[in-house]
DSSP file (Angstrom, degrees, kcal/mol; ACC not computed):
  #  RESIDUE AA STRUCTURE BP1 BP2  ACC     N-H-->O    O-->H-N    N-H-->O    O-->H-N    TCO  KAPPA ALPHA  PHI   PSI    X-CA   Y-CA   Z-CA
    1    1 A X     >        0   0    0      0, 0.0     4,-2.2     0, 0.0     5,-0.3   0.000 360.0 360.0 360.0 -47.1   29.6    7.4    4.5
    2    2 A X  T  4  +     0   0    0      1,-0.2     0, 0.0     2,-0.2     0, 0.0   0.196 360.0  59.9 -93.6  31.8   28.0   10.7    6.0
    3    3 A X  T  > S+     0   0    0      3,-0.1     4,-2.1     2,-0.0     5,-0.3   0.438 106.4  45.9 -95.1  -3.6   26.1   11.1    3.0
    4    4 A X  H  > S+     0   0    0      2,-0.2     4,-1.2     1,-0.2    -2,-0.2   0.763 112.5  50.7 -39.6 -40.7   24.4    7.5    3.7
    5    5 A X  H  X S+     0   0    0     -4,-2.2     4,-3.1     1,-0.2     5,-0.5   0.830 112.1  49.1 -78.5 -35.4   23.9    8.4    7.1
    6    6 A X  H  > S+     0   0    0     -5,-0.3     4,-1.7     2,-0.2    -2,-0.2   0.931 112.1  41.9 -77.6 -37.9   22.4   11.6    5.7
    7    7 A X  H  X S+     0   0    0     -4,-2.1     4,-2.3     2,-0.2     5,-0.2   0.903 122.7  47.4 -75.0 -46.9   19.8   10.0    3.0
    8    8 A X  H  X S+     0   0    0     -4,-1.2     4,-1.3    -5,-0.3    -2,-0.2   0.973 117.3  42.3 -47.8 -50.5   19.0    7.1    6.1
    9    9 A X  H  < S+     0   0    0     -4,-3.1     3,-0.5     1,-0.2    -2,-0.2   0.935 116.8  42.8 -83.2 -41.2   18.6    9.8    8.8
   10   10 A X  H  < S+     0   0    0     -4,-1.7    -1,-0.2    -5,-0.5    -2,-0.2   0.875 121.1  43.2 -88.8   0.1   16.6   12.2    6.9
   11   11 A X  H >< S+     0   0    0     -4,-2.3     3,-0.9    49,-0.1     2,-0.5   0.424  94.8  99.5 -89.0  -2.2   14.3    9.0    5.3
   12   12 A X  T 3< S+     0   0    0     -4,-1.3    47,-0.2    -3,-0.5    48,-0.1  -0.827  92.9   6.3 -89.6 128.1   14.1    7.3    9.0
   13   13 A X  T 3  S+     0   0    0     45,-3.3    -1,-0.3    -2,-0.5     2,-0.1   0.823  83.4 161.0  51.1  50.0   10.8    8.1   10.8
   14   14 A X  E <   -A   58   0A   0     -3,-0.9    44,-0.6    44,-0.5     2,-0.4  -0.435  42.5-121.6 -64.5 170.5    9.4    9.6    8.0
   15   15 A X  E     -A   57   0A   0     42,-0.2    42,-0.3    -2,-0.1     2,-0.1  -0.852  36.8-179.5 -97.7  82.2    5.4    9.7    8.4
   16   16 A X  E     -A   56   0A   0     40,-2.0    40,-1.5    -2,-0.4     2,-0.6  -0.457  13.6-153.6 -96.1-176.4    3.8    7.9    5.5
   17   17 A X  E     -A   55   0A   0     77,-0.2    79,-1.8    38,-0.2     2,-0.5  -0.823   7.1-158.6-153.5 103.0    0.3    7.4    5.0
   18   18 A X  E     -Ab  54  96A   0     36,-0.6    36,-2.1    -2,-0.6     2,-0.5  -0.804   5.1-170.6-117.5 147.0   -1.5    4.6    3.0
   19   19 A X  E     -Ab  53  97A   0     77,-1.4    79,-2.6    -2,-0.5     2,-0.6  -0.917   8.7-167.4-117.9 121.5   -4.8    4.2    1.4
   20   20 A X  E     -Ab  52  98A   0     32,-2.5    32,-3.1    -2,-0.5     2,-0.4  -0.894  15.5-168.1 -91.2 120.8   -6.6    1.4    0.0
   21   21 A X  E     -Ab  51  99A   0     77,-1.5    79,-2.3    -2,-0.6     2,-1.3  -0.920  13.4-146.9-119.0  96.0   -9.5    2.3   -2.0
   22   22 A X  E     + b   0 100A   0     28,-2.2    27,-3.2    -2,-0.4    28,-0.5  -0.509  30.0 157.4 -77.0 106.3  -12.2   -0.1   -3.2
   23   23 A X  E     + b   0 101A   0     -2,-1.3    79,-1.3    77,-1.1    -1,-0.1  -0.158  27.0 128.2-119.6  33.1  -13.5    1.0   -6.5
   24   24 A X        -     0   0    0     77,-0.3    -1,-0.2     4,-0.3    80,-0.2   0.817  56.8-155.9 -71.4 -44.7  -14.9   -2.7   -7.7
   25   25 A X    >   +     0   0    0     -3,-0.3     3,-1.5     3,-0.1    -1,-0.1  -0.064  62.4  83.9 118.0-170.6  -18.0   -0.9   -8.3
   26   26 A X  T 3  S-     0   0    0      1,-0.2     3,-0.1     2,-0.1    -1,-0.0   0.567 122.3 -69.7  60.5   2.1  -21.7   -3.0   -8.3
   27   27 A X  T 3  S+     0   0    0      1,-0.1     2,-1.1    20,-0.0    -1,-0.2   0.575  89.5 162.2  78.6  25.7  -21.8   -2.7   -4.5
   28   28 A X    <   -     0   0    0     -3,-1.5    -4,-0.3    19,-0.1    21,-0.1  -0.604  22.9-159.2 -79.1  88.9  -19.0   -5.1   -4.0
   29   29 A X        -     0   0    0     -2,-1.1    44,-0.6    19,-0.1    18,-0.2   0.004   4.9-154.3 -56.0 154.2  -17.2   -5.3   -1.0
   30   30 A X  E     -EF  46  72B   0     16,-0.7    16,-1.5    42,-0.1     2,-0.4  -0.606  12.9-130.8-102.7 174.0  -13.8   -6.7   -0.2
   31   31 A X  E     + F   0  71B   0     40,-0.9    40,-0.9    14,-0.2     2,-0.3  -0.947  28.6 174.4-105.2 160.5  -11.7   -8.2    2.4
   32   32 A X  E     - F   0  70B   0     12,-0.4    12,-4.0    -2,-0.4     2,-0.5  -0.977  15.8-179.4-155.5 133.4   -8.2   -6.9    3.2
   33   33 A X  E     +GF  43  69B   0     36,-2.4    36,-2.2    -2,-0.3     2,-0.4  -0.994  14.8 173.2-144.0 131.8   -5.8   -7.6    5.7
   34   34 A X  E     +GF  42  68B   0      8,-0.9     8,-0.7    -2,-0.5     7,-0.3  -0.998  13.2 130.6-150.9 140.3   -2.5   -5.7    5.5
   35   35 A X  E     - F   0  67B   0     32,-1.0    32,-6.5    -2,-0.4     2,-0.3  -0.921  35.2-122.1-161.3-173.5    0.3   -5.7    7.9
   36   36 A X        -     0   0    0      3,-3.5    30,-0.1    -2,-0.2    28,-0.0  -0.806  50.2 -82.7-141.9-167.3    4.4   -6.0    8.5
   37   37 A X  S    S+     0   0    0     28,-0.3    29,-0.1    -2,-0.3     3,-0.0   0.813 130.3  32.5 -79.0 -18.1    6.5   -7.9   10.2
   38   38 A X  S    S+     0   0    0      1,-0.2     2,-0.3     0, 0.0    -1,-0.2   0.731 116.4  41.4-112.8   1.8    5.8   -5.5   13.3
   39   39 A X        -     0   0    0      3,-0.0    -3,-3.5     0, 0.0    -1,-0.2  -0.955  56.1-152.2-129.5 149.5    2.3   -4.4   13.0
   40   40 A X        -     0   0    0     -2,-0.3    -5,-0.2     1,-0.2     3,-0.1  -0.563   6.9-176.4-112.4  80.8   -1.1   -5.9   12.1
   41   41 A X        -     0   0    0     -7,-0.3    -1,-0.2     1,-0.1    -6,-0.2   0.562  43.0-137.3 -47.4 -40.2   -3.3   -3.5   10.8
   42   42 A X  E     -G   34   0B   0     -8,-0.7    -8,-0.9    -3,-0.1     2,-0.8  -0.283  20.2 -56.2 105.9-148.5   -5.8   -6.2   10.8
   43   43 A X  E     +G   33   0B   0    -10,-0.2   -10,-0.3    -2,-0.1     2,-0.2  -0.702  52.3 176.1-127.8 114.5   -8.7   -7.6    8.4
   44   44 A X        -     0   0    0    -12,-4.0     2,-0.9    -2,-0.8   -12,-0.4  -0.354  29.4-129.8-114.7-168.5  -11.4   -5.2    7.2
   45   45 A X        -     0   0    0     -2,-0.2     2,-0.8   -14,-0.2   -14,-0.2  -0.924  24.8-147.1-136.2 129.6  -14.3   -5.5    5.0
   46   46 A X  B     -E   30   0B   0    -16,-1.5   -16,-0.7    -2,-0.9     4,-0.3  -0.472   1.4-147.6-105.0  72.4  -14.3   -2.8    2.5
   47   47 A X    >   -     0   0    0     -2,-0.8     3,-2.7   -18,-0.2   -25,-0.2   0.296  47.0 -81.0 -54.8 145.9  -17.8   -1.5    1.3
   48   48 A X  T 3  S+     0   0    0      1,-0.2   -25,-0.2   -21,-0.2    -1,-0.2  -0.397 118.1  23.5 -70.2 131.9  -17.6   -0.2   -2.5
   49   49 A X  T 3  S+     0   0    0    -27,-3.2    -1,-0.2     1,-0.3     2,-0.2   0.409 104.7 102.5  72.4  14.5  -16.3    3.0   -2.7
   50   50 A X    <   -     0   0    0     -3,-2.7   -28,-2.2   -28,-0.5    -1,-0.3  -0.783  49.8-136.8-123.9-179.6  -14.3    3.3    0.6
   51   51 A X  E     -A   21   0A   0     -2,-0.2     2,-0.5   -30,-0.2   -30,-0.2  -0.753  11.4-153.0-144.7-178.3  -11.6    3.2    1.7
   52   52 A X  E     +A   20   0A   0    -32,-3.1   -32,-2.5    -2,-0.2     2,-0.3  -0.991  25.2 172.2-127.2 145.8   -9.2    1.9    4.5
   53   53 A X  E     +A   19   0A   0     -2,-0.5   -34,-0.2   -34,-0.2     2,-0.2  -0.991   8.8 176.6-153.8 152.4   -5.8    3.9    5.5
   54   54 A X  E     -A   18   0A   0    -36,-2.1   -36,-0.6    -2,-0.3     2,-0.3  -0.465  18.2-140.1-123.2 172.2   -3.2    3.6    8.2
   55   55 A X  E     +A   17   0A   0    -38,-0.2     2,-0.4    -2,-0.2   -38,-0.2  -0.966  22.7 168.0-138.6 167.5    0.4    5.6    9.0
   56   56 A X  E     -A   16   0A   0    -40,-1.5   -40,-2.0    -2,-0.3     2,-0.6  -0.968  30.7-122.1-167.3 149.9    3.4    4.1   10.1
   57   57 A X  E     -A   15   0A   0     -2,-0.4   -42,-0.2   -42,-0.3     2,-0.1  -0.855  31.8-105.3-107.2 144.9    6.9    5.7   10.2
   58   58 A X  E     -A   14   0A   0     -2,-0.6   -45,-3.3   -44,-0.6   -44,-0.5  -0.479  29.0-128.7 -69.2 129.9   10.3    4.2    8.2
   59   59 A X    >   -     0   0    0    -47,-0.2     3,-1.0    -2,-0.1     5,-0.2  -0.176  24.8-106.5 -69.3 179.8   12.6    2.6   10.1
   60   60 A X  T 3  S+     0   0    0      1,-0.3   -48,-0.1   -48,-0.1   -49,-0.1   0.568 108.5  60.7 -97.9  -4.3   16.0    3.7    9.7
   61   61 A X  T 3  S-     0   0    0      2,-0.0    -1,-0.3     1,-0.0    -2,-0.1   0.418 104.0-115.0 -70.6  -6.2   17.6    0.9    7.8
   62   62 A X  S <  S+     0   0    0     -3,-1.0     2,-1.0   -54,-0.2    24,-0.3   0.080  86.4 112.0  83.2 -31.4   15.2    1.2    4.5
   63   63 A X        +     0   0    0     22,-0.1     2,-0.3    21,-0.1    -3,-0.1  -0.390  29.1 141.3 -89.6  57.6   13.8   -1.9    4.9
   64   64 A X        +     0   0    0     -2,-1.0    21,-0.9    -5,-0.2     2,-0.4  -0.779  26.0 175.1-103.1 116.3    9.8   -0.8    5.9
   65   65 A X  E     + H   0  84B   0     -2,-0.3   -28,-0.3    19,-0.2     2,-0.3  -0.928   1.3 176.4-126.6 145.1    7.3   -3.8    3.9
   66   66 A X  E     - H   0  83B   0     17,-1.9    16,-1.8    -2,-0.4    17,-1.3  -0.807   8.8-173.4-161.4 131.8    4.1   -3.5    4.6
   67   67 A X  E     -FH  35  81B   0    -32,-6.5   -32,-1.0    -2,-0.3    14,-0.3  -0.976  20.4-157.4-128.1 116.1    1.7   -5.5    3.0
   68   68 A X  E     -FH  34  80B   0     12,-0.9    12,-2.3    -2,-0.4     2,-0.3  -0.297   9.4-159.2-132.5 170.1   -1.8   -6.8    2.1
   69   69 A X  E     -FH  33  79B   0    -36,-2.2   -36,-2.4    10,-0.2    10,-0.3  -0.936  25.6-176.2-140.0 149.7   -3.8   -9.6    1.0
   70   70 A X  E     +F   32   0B   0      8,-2.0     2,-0.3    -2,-0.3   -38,-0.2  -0.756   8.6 177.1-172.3 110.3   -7.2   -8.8   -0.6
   71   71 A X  E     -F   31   0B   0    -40,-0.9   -40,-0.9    -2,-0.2     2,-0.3  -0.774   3.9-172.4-136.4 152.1  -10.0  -10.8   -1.9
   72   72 A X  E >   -F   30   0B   0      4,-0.7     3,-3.7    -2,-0.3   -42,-0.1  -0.770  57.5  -5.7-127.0 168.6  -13.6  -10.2   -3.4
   73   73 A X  T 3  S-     0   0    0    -44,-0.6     2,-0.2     1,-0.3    -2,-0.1  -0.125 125.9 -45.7  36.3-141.8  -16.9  -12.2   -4.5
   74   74 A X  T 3  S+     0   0    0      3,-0.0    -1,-0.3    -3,-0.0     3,-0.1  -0.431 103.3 141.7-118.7  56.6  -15.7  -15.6   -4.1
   75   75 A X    <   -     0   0    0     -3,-3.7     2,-0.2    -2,-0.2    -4,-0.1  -0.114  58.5 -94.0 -83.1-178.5  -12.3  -14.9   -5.8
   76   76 A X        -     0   0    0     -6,-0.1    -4,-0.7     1,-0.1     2,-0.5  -0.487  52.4 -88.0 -90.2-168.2   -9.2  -16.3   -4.8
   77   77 A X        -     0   0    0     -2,-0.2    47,-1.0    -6,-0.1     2,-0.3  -0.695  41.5-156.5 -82.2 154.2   -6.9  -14.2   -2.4
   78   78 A X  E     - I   0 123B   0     -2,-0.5    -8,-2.0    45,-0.3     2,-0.3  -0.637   1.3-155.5-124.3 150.1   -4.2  -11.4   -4.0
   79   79 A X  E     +HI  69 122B   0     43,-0.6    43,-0.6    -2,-0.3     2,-0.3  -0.986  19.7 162.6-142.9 119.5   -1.1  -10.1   -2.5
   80   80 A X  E     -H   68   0B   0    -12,-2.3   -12,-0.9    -2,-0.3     2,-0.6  -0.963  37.5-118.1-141.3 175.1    0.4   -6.7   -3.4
   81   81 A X  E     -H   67   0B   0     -2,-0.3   -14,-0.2   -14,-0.3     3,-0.2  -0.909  25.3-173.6 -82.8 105.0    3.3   -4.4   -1.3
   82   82 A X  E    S+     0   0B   0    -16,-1.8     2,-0.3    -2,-0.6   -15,-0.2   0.694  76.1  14.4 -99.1  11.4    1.6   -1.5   -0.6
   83   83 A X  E    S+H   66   0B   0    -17,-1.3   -17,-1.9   -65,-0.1     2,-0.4  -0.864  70.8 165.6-142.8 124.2    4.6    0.4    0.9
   84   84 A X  E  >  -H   65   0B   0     -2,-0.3     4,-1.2   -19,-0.2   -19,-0.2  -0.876  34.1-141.3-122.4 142.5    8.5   -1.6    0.1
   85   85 A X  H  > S+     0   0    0    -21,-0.9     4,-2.9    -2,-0.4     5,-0.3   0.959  98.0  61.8 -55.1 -73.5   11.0    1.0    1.0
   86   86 A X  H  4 S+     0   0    0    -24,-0.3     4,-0.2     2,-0.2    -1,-0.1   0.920 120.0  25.0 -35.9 -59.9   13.2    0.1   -1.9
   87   87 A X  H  > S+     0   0    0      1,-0.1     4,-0.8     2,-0.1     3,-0.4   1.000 130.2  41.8 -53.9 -66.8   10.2    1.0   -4.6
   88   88 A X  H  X S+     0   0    0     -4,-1.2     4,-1.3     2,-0.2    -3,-0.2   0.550  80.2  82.7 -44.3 -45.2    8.4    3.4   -2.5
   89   89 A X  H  < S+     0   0    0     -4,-2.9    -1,-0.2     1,-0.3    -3,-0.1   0.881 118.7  26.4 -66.6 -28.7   10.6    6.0   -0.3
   90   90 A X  H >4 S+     0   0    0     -3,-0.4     3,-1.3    -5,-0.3    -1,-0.3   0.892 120.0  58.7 -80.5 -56.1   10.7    8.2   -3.9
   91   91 A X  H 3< S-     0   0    0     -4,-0.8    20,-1.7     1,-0.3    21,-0.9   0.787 138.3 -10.3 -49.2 -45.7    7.1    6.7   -5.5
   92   92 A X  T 3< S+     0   0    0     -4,-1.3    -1,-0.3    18,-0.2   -75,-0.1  -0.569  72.4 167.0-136.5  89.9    5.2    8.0   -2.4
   93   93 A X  S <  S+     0   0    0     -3,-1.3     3,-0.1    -2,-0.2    -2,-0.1   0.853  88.1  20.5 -65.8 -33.8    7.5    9.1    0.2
   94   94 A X  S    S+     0   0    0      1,-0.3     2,-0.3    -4,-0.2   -77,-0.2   0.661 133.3  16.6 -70.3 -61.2    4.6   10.8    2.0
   95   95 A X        -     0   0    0    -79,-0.2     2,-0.4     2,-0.0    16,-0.3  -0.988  57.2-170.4-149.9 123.7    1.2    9.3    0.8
   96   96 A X  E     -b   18   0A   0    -79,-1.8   -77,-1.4    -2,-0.3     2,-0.3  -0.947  10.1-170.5-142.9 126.7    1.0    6.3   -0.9
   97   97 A X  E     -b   19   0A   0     -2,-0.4    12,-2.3    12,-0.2     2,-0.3  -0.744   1.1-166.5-113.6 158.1   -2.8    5.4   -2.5
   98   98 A X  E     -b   20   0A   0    -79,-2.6   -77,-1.5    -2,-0.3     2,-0.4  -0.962   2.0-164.5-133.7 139.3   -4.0    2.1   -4.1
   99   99 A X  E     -b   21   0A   0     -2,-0.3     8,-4.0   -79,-0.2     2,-0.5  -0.947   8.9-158.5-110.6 123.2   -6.9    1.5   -6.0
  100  100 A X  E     -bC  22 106A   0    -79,-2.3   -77,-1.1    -2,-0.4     2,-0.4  -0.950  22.9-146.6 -95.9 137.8   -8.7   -1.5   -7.0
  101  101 A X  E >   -b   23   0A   0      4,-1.5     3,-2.0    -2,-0.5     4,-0.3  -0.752  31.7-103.1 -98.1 151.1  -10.7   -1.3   -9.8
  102  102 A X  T 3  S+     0   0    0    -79,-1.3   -78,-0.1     1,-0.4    -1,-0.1   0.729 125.3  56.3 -41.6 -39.2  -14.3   -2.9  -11.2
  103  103 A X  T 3  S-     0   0    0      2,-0.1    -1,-0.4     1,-0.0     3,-0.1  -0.035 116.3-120.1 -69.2  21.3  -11.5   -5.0  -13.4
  104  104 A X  S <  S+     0   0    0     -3,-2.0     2,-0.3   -80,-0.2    -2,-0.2   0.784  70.8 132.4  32.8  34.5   -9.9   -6.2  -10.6
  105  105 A X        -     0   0    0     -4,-0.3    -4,-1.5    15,-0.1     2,-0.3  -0.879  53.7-125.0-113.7 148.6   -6.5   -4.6  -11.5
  106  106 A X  E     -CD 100 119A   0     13,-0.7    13,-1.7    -2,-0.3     2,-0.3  -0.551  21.8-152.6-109.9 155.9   -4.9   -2.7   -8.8
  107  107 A X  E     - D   0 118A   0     -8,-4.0     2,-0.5    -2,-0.3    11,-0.2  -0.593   5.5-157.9-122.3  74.7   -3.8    0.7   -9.2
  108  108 A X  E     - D   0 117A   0      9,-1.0     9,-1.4    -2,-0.3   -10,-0.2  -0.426  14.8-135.7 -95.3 145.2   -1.1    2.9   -7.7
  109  109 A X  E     - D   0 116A   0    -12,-2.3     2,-0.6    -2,-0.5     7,-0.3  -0.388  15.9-155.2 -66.7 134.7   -0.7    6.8   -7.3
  110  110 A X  E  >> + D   0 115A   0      5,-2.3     4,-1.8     1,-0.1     5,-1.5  -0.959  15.4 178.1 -84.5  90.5    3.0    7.9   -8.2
  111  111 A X  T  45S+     0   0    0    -20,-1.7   -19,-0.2    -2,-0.6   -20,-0.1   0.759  80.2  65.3 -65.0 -29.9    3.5   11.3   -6.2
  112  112 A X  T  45S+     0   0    0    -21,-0.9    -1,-0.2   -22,-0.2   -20,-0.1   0.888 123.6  10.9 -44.1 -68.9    6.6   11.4   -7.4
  113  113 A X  T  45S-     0   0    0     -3,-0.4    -2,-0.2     2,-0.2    -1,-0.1   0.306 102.2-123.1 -90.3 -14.4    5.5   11.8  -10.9
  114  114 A X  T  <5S+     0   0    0     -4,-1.8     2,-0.3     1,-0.2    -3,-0.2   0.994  73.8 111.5  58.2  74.4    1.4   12.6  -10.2
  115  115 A X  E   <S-D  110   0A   0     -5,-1.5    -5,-2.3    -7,-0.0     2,-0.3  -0.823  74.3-114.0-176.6 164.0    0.2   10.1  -12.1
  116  116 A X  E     -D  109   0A   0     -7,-0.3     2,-0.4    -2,-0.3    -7,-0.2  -0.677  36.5-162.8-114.4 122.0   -2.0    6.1  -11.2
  117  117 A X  E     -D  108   0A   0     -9,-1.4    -9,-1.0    -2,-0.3     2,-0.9  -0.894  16.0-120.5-110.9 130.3    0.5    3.3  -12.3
  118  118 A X  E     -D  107   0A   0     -2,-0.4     2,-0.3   -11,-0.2   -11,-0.3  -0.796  31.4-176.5 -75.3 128.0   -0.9   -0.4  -12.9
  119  119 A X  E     -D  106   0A   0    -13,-1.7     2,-0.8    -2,-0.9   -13,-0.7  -0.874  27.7-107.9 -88.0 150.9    0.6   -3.0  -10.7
  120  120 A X        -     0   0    0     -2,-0.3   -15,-0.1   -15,-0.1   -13,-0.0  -0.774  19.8-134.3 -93.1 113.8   -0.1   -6.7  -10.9
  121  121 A X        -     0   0    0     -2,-0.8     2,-0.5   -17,-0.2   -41,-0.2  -0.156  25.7-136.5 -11.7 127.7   -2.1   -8.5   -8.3
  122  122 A X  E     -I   79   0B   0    -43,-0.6   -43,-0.6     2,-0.0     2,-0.3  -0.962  12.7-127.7-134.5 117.7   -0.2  -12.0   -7.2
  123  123 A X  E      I   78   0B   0     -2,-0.5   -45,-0.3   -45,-0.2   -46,-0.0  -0.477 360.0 360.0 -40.9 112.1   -2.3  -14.9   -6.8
  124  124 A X              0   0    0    -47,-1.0    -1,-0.2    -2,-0.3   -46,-0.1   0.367 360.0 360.0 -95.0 360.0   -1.6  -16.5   -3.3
């Protein structure tokens, strides 16, 4: 039990720090709207080659989702996690970056391991 309380306490109000990065490339902007169940970060327009980033601290339970929806050209809309606790608290406990790419395939940094992992995009 007190080392549960000890992996909870020393992963509760951690700082982390996320960036979404549009790399779609052709001068192609995005929209993106990312939030959780207690914050809305709200709904930006993303010029090609920028980027948007927030912080937020984990609550102490594990359970920290925060999430986006993110659509280009006249595409439909996509949904990815870009912070789940359960994936995340190891994958970027710190800093956790996302990439879209010119392919539309999204791309996330592993700090954990230093290295850009594909993830899949989910059609809403």
């Amino acid at each position: 039990m007190l080392l549960l309380l000890l992996h909870f306490g020393s992963s509760a109000n951690a700082k982390v720090h996320i960036h979404v990065i549009n790399r779609l490339g052709d001068g192609r902007s995005m929209n993106i709207h990312c939030r959780s169940k207690d914050n809305d970060v709200g709904n930006v327009v993303l010029e090609d080659g920028f980027e948007t980033e927030w912080s937020f601290s984990v609550n102490f339970w594990g359970t920290t989702l925060f999430y986006c929806n993110v659509r280009w050209d006249n595409s439909s809309w996509y949904h990815f996690d870009a912070y789940s606790d359960d994936r995340d608290h190891k994958r970027c406990h710190s800093e956790c970056r996302w990439m879209i790419s010119n392919e539309g395939s999204l791309f996330g940094y592993d700090q954990e391991h230093d290295q850009w992992e594909l993830f899949p995009l989910k059609t809403m």
